[in-house]
N, C-alpha and C positions, 0 to 999 in steps of 0.2 A: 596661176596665182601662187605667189611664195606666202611658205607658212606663216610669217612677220602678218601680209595683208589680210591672208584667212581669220588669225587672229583677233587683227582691228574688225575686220569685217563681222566678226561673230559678238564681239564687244558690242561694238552698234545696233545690233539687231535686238540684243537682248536687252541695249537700256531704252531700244525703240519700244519694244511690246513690254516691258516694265511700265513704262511712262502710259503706255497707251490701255491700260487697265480698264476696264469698265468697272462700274457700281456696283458693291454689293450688299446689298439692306441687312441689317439685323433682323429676327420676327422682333414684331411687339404686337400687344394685346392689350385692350382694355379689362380694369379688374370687372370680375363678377360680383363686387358686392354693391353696384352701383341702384341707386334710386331715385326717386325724383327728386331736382333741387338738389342733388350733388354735382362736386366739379367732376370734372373727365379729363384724362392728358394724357397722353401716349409722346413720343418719343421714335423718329424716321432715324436712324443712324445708321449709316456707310461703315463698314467693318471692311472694306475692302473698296481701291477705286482709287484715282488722281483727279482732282480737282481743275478747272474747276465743275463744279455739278449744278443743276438747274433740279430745284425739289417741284413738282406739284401733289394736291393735294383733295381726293376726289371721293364725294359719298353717292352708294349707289350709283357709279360711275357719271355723274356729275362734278363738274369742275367744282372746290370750297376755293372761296376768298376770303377776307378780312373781312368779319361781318357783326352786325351786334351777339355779342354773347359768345361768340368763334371766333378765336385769336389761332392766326398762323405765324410763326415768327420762329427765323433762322437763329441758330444758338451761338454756332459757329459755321467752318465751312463744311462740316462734316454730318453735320444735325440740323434738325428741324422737327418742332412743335406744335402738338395741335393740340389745344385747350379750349374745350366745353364749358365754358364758366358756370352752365347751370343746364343738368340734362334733362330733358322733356319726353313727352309721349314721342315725336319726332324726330328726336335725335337717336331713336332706332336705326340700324342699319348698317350697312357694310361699307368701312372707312379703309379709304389706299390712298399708299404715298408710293410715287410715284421717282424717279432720280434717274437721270440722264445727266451722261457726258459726252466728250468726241469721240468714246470710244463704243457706246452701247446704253443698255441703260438697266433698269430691276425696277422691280413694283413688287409689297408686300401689302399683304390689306388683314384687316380683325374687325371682328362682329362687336359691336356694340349693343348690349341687349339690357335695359333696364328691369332689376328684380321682377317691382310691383309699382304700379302707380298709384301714389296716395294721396286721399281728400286732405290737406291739411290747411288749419283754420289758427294762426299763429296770432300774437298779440306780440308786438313787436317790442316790446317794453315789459312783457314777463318772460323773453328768453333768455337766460344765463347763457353763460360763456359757454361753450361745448371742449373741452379734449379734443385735440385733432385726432383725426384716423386716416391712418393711412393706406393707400391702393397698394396691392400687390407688384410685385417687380423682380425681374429674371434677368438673365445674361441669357447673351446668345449664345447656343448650345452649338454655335458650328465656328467658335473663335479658332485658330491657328498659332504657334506664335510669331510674332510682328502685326499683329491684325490689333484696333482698336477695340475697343469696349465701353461702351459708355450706358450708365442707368438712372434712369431717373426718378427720385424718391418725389410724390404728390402727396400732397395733403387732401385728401377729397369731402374731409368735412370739419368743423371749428374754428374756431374766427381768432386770426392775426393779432396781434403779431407772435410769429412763430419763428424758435430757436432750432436749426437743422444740426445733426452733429453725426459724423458718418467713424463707423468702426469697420477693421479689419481683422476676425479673429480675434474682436474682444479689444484690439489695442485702437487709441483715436487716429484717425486718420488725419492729415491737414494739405495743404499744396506743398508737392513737395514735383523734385526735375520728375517729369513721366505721368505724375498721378495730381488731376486738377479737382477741385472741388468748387462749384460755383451756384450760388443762388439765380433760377433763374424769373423767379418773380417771388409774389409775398405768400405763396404756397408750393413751392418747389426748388429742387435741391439738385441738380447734377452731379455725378460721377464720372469723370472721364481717366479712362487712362490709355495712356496716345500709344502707346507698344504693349501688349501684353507677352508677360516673360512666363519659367516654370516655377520664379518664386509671385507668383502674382494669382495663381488660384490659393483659396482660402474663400471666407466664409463673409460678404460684407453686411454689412448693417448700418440703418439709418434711422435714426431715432428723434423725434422731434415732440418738442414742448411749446405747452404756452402756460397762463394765468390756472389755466384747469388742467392741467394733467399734461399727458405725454402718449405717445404710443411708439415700436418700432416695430420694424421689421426686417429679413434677412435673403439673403439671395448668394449661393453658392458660385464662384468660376470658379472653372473647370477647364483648362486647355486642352484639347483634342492631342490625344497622344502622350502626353504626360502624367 
C-alpha cells in the first residue's frame, strides 16, 4: 500500500468512526424544592453523538408516553422533554431517558421525590397571581470543547404569561450564530449552545417575570480543561 492510499485509507476510517459516534446524555436532575401541584421538567440532551437518535422515556423502568398531565416532546434533534404539569403522591420515582443511534446508545435517569404532600383547600377566585419561581439548573459538568450544552430554565410555580430573559456574566444574552435562545412553551425557556468554546464558560442566568414579581437564577459552565 503506497503512502498516498494509507493516507486516504486512514481519512476514511476516521471520518467512518467520527460519524459513527454513539450518544452521549448530559445528567439532569429534577429540583429538590418540588411539591404538590407543582410543574416538573427536566431536560434529556446529547452532548455528544450523530443523529439521527430515537429518545425514550421510562419511570421505574416503565415505558412514559404522551399522557394526561405528561407531556414528552422533542425540542430539537438533540433534546427531549419531560413535563409533569402537576406533581402528585405518584409521580414519585425514578425517571430515565433513554437515546439510541446506529452506533450504541446512553441512558441517564434522576429521582424525583416530592418535599411534603399537602391538604390544600384553595378558593379559586381568592388566589392572586403568584411570582414565578424557579427550578434549579446545571451544565453538564463533563462538557469538552466542541460538545454542546444546553439548559433549561422552568417556571415550576406562578401563572403566565411569563417574560424569560437569559444573561451571560451579567450582560443579556439574545440568538446570536452558535448561541440559541428559545421559548419552549408558556413556562420554559431553553439555552442552547451548538459548540461550546473557552470563551463560552462564564456565569449564566435566567430570569423571569410576570404581573407579580420576578425571580432568577444562575448556573456556572465550566469547560473541562480550561
Amino acid at each position: 500500500m503506497t503512502m498516498t492510499c494509507l493516507k486516504v485509507f486512514t481519512l476514511l476510517l476516521v471520518s467512518r468512526l467520527a460519524y459513527s459516534d454513539a450518544p452521549q446524555i448530559g445528567a439532569f436532575s429534577f429540583p429538590k424544592e418540588l411539591d404538590a401541584g407543582m410543574r416538573a421538567s427536566v431536560q434529556c440532551a446529547i452532548i455528544r453523538g450523530n443523529p439521527p437518535f430515537k429518545f425514550s422515556w421510562f419511570k421505574d423502568e416503565h415505558k412514559l408516553t404522551d399522557a394526561r398531565g405528561v407531556s414528552i416532546r422533542k425540542f430539537d434533534e438533540f433534546t427531549s422533554n419531560l413535563v409533569i404539569v402537576r406533581v402528585e403522591a405518584d409521580s414519585n420515582g425514578n425517571y430515565t431517558c433513554q437515546v439510541s443511534n446506529s452506533a450504541g446508545f446512553d441512558q441517564k435517569s434522576a429521582v424525583l421525590l416530592i418535599k411534603a404532600l399537602l391538604l390544600m383547600f384553595l378558593i379559586h377566585s381568592s388566589i392572586s397571581v403568584d411570582a414565578p419561581k424557579i427550578g434549579p439548573f446545571q451544565f453538564s459538568g463533563e462538557l469538552d470543547v466542541g460538545m454542546r450544552a444546553i439548559v433549561v430554565c422552568a417556571a415550576m410555580t406562578g401563572e403566565p404569561p411569563f417574560h424569560f430573559t437569559w444573561f451571560k456574566d451579567g450582560h443579556k444574552l439574545i440568538d446570536t450564530l452558535g448561541v440559541s435562545i428559545k421559548k419552549f412553551d408558556d413556562f420554559s425557556s431553553n439555552l442552547v449552545i451548538a459548540k461550546v468554546e473557552a470563551d463560552s464558560n462564564g456565569n449564566y442566568t435566567c430570569k423571569v417575570s410576570n404581573s407579580a414579581g420576578y425571580d432568577q437564577k444562575s448556573a456556572v459552565l465550566s469547560v473541562k480543561g480550561i
